[in-house]
C-alpha positions as CSV (number, residue, x, y, z in Angstrom):
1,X,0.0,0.0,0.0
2,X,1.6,3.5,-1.1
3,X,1.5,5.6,1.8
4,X,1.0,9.6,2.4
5,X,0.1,12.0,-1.1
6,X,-0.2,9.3,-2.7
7,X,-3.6,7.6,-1.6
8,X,-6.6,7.4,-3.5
9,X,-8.7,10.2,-1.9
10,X,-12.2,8.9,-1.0
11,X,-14.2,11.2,-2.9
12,X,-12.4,9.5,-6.5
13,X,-13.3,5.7,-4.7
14,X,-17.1,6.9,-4.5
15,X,-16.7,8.1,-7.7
16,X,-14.7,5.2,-9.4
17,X,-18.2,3.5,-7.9
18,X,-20.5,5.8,-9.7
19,X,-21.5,7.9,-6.3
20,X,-21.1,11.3,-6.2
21,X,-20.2,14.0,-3.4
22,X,-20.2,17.2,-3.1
23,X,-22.9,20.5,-2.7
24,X,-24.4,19.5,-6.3
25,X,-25.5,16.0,-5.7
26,X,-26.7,16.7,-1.9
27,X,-23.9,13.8,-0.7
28,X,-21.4,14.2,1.3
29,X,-18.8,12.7,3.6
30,X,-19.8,12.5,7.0
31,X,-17.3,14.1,9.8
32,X,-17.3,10.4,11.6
33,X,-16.8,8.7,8.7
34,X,-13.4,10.7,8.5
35,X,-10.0,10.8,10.4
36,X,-8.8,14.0,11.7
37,X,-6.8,15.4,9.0
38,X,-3.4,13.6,8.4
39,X,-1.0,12.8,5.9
40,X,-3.2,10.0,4.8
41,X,-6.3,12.2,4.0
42,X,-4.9,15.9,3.4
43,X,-6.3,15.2,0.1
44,X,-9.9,14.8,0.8
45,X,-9.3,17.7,3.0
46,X,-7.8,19.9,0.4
47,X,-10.2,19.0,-2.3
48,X,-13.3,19.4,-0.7
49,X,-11.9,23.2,0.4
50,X,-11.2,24.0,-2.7
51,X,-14.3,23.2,-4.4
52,X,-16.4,24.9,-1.5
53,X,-17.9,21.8,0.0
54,X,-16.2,21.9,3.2
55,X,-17.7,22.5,6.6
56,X,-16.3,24.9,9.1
57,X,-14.9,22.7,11.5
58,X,-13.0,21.0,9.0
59,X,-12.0,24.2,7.5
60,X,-10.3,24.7,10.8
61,X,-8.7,21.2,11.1
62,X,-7.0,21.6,7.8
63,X,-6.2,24.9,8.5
64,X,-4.1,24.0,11.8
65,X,-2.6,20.6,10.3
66,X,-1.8,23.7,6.9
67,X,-0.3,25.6,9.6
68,X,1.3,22.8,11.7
69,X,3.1,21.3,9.1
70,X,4.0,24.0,7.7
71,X,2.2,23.7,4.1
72,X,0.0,26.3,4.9
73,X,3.4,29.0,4.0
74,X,4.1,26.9,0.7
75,X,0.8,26.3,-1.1
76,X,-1.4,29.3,-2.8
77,X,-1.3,32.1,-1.3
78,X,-5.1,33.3,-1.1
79,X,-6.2,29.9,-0.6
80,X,-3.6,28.8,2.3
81,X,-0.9,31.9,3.3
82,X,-3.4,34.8,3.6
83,X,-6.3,32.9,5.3
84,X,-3.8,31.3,7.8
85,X,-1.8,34.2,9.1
86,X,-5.9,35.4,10.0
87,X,-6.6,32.8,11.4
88,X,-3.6,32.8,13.6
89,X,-4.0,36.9,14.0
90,X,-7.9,36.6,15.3
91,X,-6.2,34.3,18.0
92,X,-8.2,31.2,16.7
93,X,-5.3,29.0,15.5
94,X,-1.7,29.2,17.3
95,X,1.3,29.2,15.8
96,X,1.8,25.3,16.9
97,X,-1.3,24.4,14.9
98,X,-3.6,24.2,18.0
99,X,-7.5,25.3,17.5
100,X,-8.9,27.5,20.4
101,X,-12.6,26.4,20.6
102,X,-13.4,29.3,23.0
103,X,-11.8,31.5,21.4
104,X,-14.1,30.7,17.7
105,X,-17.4,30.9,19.4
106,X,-17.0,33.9,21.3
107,X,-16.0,35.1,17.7
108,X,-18.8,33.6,16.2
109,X,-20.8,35.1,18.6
110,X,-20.2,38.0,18.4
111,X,-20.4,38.1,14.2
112,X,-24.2,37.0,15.3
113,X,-23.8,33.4,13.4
């Protein structure tokens, strides 16, 4: 089994099966169906953020495994960089990848979401 970038992401095995995810066909991958984001599934991760079907909590857990591993400073800029460093700035993210829960729904709350 070929280990890390180079795993079949789970959205191309539903696909290779004729199912498909994402906002357009009203399926998607359920959070306890998943891992927390790893090497193994960064992919899934990444995809689904790039093509808008990601929740916010897993926007966050990529986001802090981006920033953890330091990917986050060497992928696309307006995608990764810029949405990172605010991230970290509004005190929601550390620097050492950690999420502060408390920290996102007093935020949250005080956006009115």
């Amino acid at each position: 089994m070929v280990k890390g970038w180079f795993n079949e992401s789970r959205r191309h095995a539903l696909a290779r099966k004729g199912i498909r995810t994402g906002r357009k066909s009203k399926t998607y991958i359920r959070r306890k169906d998943r891992n927390p984001v790893n090497e193994r599934n960064v992919v899934d991760y990444i995809m689904e953020y790039e093509g808008g079907d990601i929740s916010e909590k897993d926007y966050l857990y990529l986001m802090a495994y981006m920033i953890k591993t330091g990917r986050a400073w060497t992928f696309q800029g307006s995608l990764y960089g810029r949405p990172a460093k605010e991230l970290i700035d509004a005190g929601i993210i550390s620097r050492e990848g950690r999420i502060d829960w408390d920290k996102y729904n007093e935020l949250k709350e005080e956006q009115g979401f």
